[in-house]
C-alpha positions, 0 to 999 in steps of 0.5 A, a space after each residue: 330601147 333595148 341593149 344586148 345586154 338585156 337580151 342576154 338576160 332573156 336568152 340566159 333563162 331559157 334551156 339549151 339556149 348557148 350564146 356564140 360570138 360569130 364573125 364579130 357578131 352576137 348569136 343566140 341558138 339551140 343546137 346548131 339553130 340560130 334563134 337570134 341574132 345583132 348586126 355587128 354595130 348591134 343596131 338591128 336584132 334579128 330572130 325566128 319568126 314564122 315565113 307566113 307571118 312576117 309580112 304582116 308583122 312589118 306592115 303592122 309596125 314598120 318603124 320597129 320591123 323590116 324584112 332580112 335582106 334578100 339572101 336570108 329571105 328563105 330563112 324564117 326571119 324578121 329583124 328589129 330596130 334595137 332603138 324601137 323595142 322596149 323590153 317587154 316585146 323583145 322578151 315576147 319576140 326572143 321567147 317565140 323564136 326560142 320556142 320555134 327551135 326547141 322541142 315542143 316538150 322542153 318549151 311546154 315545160 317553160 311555160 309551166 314553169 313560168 305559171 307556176 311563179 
């Protein structure tokens, strides 16, 4: 199980990330691009994932993932139960929604940076 507190600390490290408060909700976003995001009770993390992805994620592991609700179907989004990831996937999972909504040159340098450690 992961918190948002240990979410907070991924989303921290990456550049142009900012957290905001919204309608008693934690998000995560670039610019105005929500990249992750908790349910108000912080139960469920929701994050970008690409639209032609997102059904075999969920049927590869259906206890951690399910699909948003049907209004944010258009969106590139899949939610997690927060009780069912360790810290290791939602690391993976916040990084590569981060990188989908950053320009490809600042997640490039990310990465370099992370090889260089």
């Amino acid at each position: 199980m992961v918190t948002v507190d240990e979410v907070r600390e991924v989303a921290r490290r990456l550049p142009r990330s900012t957290e905001h408060l919204i309608r008693d909700r934690v998000k995560f976003r670039v610019g105005k691009i929500v990249y992750v995001a908790f349910s108000r009770d912080e139960t469920v993390m929701g994050f970008g994932f690409p639209r032609e992805e997102r059904a075999d994620l969920v049927a590869s592991q259906p206890r951690v993932f399910h699909l948003p609700g049907a209004s944010d179907m258009r969106f590139q989004w899949v939610q997690a139960w927060m009780a069912e990831l360790d810290h290791a996937l939602m690391e993976e999972l916040v990084v590569d929604a981060w990188r989908m909504v950053v320009p490809k040159k600042v997640s490039a340098a990310y990465v370099a940076g992370l090889a260089d450690r």
